[in-house]
VMD Tcl script that builds the backbone (N, CA, C; Angstrom):
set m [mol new atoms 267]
animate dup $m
set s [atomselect $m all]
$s set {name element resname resid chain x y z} {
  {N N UNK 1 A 271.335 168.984 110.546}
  {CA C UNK 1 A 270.591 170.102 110.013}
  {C C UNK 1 A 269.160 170.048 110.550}
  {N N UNK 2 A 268.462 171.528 111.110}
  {CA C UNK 2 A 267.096 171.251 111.402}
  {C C UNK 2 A 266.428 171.452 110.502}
  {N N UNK 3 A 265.428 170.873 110.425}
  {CA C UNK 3 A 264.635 171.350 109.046}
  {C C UNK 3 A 263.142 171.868 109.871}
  {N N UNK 4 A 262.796 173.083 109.300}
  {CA C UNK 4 A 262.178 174.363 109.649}
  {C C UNK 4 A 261.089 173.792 109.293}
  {N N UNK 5 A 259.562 174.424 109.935}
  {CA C UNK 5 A 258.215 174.308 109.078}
  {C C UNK 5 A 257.563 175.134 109.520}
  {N N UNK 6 A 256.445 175.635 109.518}
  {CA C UNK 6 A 255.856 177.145 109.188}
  {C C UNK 6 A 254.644 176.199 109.335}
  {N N UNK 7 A 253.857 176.539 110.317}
  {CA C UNK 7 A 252.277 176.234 110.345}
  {C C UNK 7 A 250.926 176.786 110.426}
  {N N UNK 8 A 250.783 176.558 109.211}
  {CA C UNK 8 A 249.242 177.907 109.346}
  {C C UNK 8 A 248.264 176.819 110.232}
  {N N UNK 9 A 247.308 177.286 111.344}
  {CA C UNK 9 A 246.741 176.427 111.465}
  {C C UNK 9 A 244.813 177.111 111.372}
  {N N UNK 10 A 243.764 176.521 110.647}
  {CA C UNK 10 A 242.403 177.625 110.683}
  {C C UNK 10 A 242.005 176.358 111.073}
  {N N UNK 11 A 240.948 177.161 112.179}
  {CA C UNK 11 A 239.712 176.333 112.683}
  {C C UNK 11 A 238.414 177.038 112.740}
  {N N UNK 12 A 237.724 176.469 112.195}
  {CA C UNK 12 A 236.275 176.911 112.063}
  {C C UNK 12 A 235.130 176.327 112.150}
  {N N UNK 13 A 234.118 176.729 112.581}
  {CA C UNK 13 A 232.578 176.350 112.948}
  {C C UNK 13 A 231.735 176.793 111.478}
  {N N UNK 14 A 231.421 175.918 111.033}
  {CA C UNK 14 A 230.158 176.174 110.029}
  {C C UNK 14 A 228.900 175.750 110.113}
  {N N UNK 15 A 227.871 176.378 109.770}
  {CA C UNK 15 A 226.697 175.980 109.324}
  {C C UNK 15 A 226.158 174.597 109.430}
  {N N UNK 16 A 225.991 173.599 109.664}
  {CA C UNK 16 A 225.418 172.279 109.043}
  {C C UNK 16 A 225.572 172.500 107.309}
  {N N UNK 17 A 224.537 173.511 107.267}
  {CA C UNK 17 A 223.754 173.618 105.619}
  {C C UNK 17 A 225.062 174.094 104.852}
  {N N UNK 18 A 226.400 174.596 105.628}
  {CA C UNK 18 A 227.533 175.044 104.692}
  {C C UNK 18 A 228.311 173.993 104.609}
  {N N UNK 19 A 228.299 172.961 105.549}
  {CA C UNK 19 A 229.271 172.001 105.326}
  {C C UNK 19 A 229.902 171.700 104.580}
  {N N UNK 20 A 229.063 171.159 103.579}
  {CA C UNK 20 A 229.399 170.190 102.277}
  {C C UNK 20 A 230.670 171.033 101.445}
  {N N UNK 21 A 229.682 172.321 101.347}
  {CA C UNK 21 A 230.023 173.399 100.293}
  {C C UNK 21 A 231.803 173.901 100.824}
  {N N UNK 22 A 231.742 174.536 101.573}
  {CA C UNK 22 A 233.168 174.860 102.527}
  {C C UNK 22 A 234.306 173.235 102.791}
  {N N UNK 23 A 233.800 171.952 103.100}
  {CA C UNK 23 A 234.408 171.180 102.763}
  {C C UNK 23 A 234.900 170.982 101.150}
  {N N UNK 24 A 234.234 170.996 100.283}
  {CA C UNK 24 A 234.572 170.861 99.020}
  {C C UNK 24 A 235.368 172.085 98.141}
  {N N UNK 25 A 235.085 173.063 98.515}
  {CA C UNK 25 A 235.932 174.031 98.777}
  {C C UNK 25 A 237.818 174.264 99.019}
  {N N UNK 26 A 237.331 173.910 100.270}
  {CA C UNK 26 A 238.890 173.652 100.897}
  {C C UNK 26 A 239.468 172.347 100.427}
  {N N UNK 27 A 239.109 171.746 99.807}
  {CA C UNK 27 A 239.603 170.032 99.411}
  {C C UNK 27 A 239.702 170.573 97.750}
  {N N UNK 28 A 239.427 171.825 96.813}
  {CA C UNK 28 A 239.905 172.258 95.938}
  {C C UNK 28 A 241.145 172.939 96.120}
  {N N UNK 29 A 241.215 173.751 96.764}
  {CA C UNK 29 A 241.977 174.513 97.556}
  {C C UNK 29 A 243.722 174.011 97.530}
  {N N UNK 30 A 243.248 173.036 98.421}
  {CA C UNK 30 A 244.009 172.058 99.269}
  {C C UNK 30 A 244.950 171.050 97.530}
  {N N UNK 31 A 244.351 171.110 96.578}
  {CA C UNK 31 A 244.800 170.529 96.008}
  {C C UNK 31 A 245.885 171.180 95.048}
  {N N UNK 32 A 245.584 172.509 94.855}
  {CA C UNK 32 A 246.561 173.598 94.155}
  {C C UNK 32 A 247.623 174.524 95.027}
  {N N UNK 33 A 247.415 174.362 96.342}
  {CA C UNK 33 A 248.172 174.560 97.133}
  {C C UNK 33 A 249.172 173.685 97.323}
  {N N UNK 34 A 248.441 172.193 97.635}
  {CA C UNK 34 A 249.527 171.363 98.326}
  {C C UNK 34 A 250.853 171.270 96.561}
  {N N UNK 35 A 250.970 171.570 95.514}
  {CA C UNK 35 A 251.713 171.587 94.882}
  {C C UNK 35 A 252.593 172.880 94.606}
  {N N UNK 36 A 252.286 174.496 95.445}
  {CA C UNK 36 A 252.865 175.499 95.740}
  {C C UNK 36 A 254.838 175.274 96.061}
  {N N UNK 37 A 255.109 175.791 95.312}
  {CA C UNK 37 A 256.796 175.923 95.709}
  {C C UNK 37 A 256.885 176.357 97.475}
  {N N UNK 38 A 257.697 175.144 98.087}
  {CA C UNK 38 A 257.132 175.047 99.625}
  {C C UNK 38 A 256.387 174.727 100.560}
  {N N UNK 39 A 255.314 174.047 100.253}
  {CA C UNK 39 A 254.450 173.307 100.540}
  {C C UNK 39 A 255.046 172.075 100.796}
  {N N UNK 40 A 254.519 171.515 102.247}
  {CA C UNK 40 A 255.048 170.890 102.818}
  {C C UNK 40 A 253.376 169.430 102.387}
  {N N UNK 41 A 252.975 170.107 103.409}
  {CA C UNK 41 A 251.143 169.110 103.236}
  {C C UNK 41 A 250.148 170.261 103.732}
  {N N UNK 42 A 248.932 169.733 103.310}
  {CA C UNK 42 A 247.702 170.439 103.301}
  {C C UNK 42 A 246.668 169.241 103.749}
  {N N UNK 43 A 246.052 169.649 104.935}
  {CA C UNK 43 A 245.411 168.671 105.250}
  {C C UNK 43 A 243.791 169.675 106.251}
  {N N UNK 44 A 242.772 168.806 106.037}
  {CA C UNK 44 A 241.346 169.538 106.571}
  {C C UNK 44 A 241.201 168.497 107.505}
  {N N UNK 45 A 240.832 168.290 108.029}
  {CA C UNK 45 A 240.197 167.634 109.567}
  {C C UNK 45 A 238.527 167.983 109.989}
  {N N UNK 46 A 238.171 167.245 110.488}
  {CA C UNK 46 A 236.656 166.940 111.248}
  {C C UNK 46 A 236.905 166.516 112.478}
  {N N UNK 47 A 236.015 167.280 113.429}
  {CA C UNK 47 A 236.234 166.621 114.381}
  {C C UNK 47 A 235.042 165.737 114.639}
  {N N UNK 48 A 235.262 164.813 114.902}
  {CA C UNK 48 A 234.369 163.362 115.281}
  {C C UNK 48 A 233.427 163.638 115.983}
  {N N UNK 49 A 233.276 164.513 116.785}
  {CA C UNK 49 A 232.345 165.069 117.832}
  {C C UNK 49 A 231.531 166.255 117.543}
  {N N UNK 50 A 231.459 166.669 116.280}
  {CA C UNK 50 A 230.984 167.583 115.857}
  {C C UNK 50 A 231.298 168.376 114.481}
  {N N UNK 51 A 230.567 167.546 113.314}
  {CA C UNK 51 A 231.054 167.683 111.853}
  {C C UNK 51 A 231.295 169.170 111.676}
  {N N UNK 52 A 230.388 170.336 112.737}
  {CA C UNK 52 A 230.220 171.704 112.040}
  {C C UNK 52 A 231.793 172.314 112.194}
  {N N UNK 53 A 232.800 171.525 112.905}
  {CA C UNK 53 A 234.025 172.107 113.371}
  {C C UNK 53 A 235.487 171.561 112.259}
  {N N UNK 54 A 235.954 172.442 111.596}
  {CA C UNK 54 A 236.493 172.457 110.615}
  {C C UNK 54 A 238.277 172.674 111.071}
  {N N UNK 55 A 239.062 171.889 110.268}
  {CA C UNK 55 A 240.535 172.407 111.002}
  {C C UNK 55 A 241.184 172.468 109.497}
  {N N UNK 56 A 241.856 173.460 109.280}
  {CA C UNK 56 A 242.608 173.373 108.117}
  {C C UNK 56 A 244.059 173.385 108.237}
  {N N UNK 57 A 245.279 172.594 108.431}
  {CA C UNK 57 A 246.322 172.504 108.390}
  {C C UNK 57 A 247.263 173.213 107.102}
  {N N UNK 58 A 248.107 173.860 107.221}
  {CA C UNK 58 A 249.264 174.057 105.841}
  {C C UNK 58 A 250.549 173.987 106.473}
  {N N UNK 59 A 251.583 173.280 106.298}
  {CA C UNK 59 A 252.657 173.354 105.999}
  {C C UNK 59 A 253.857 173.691 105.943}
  {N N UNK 60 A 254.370 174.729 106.100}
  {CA C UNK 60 A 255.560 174.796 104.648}
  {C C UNK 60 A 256.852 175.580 105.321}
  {N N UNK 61 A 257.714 174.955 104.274}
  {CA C UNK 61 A 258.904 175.200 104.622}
  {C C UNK 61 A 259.720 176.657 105.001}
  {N N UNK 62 A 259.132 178.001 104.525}
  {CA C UNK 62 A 259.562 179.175 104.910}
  {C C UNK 62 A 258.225 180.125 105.561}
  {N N UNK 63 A 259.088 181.328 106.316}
  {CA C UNK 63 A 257.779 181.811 106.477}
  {C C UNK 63 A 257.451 182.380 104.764}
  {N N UNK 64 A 258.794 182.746 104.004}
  {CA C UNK 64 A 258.346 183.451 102.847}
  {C C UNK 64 A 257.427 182.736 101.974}
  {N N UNK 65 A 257.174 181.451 101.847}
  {CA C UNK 65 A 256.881 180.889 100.800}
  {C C UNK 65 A 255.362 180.868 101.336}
  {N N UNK 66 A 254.999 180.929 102.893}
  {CA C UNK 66 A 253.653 180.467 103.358}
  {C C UNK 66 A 253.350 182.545 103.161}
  {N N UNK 67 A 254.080 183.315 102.930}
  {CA C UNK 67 A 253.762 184.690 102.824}
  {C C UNK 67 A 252.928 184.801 101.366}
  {N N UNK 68 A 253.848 184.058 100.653}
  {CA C UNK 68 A 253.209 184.089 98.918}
  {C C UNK 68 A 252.380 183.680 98.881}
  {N N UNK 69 A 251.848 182.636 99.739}
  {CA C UNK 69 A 250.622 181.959 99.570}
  {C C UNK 69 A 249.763 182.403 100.330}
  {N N UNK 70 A 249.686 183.391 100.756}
  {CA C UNK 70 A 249.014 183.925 101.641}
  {C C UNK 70 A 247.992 185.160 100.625}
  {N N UNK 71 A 248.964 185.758 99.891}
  {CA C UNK 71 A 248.794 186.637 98.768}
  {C C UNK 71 A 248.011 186.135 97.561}
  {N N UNK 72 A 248.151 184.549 97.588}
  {CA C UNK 72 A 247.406 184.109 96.537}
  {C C UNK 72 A 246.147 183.957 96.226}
  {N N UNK 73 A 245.297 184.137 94.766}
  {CA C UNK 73 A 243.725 183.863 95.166}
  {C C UNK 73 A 243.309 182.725 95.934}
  {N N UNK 74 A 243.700 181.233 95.863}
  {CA C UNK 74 A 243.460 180.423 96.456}
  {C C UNK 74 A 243.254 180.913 98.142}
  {N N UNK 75 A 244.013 181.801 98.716}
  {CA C UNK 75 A 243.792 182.290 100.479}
  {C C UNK 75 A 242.997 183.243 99.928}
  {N N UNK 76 A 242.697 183.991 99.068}
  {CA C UNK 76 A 241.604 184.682 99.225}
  {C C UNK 76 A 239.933 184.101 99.301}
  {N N UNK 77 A 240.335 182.899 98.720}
  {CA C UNK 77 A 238.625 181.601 98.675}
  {C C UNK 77 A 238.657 181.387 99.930}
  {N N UNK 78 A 239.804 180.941 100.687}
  {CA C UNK 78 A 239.952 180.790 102.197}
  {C C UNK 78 A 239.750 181.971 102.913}
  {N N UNK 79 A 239.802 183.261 103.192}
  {CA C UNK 79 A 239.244 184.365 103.352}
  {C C UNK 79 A 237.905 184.748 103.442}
  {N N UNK 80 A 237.160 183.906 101.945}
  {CA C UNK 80 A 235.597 183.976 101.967}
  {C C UNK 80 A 235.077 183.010 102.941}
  {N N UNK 81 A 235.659 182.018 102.940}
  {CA C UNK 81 A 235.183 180.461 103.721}
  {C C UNK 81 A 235.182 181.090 104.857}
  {N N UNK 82 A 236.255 182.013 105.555}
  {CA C UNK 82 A 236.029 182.159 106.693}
  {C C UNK 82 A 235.033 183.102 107.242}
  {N N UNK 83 A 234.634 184.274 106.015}
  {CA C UNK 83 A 233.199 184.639 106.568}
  {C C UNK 83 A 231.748 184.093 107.023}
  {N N UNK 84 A 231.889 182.584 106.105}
  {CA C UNK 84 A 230.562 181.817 105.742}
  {C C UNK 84 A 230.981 181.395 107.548}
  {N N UNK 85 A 232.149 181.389 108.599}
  {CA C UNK 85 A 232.088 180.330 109.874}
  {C C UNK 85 A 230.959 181.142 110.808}
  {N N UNK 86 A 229.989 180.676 111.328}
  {CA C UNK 86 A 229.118 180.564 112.597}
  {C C UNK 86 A 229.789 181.296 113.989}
  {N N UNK 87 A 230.991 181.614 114.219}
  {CA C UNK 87 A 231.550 182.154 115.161}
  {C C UNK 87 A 233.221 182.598 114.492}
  {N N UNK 88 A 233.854 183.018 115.565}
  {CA C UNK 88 A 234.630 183.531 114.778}
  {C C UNK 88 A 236.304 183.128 114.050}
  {N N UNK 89 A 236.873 182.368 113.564}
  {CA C UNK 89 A 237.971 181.727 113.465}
  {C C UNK 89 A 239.057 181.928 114.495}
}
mol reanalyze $m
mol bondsrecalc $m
mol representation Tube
mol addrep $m
């Protein structure tokens, strides 16, 4: 049997001064998601070479289930985060 996965993948440039805020953010986020019916993992990334660059990983097992969550307020906080990025996602 193959087993399917569905990958949202966001990358973004922030601020210095947004960092913190948009990290802590997505690490709320990340925590009511990663328990979503279908949810595989939820994971944020830094890149080592440049804290302002943001990667947000999701998951999940259908496209339907990453559709619902797409609809949810939690992607709508992710929606705002992505206005606060410095260039464009």
């Amino acid at each position: 049997m193959v087993d399917i996965m569905i990958v949202l993948i966001l990358s973004l440039k922030v601020a210095p001064k947004d960092r913190k805020n948009v990290a802590n953010v997505f690490d709320a986020i990340a925590g009511s998601t990663s328990v979503k019916p279908g949810c595989k993992r939820v994971k944020l990334y830094s890149d080592i070479n440049n804290d302002d660059d943001l990667m947000l990983i999701e998951e999940w097992h259908s496209k339907a289930e990453l559709e619902r969550h797409i609809e949810s307020n939690d992607f709508r906080k992710i929606m705002a985060i992505m206005d606060m990025a410095i260039e464009p996602p």
